[in-house]
C-alpha positions in Angstrom: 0.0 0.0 0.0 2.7 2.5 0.4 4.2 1.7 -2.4 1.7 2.2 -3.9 1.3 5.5 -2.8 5.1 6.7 -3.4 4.8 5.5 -6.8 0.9 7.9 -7.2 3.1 10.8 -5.6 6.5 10.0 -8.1 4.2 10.1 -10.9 3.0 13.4 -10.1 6.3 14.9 -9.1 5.7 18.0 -10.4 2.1 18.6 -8.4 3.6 17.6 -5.4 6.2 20.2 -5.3 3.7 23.3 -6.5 1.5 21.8 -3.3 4.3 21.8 -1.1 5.2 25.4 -2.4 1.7 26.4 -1.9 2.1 24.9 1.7 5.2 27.4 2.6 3.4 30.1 1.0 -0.1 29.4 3.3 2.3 29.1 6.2 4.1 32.0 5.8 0.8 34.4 5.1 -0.4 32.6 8.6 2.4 33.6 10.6 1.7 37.6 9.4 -1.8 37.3 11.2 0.4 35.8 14.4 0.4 38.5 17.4 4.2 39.2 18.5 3.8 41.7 21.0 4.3 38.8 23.9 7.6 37.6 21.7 10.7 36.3 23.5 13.0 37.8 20.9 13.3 40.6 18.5 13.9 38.5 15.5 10.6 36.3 16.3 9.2 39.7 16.6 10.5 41.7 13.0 10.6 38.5 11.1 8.1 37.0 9.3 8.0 33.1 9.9 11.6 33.3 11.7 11.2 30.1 13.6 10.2 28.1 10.1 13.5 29.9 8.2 15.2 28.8 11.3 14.3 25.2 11.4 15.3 25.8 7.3 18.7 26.6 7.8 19.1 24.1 10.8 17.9 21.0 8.9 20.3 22.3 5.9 23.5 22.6 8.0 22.9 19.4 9.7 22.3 18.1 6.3 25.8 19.6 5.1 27.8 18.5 8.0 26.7 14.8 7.7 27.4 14.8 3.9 30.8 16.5 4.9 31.7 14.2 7.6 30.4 10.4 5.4 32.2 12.3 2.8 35.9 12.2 5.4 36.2 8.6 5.7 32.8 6.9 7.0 31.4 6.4 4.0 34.5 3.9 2.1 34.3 1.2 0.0 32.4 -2.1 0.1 35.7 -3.9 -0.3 37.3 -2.3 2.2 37.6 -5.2 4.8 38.6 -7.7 2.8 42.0 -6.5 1.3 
């Protein structure tokens, strides 16, 4: 069944993206309408959707820095134990 439904969303690739793009965009618009005067800090205040750019940037360095750090020796080759 979830194949299934990887393969219905691979198929339509291109509508999953524009709905996912239409998802930021609903998000963001949302977080206008938010109050800030109670806010903890001044970016969450001046901002727009700071703690969703945040969790952006987070989830790409961690991204980076496990690509960087397979890339310095973790990742090696399937033969490596036998020679």
């Amino acid at each position: 069944m979830i194949i299934n439904l990887i393969n219905y969303l691979r198929d339509r690739w291109q509508t999953v993206t524009y709905c996912g793009y239409g998802l930021i965009a609903l998000i963001l618009v949302w977080s206008l309408t938010v109050d800030t005067s109670h806010a903890h800090t001044w970016a969450e205040m001046k901002i727009p959707g700071f703690w969703g750019l945040f969790g952006l940037g987070s989830c790409t360095v961690i991204i980076l820095i496990a690509k960087w750090f397979g890339g310095s020796g973790i990742q090696t080759r399937e033969d490596y134990y036998d020679k």
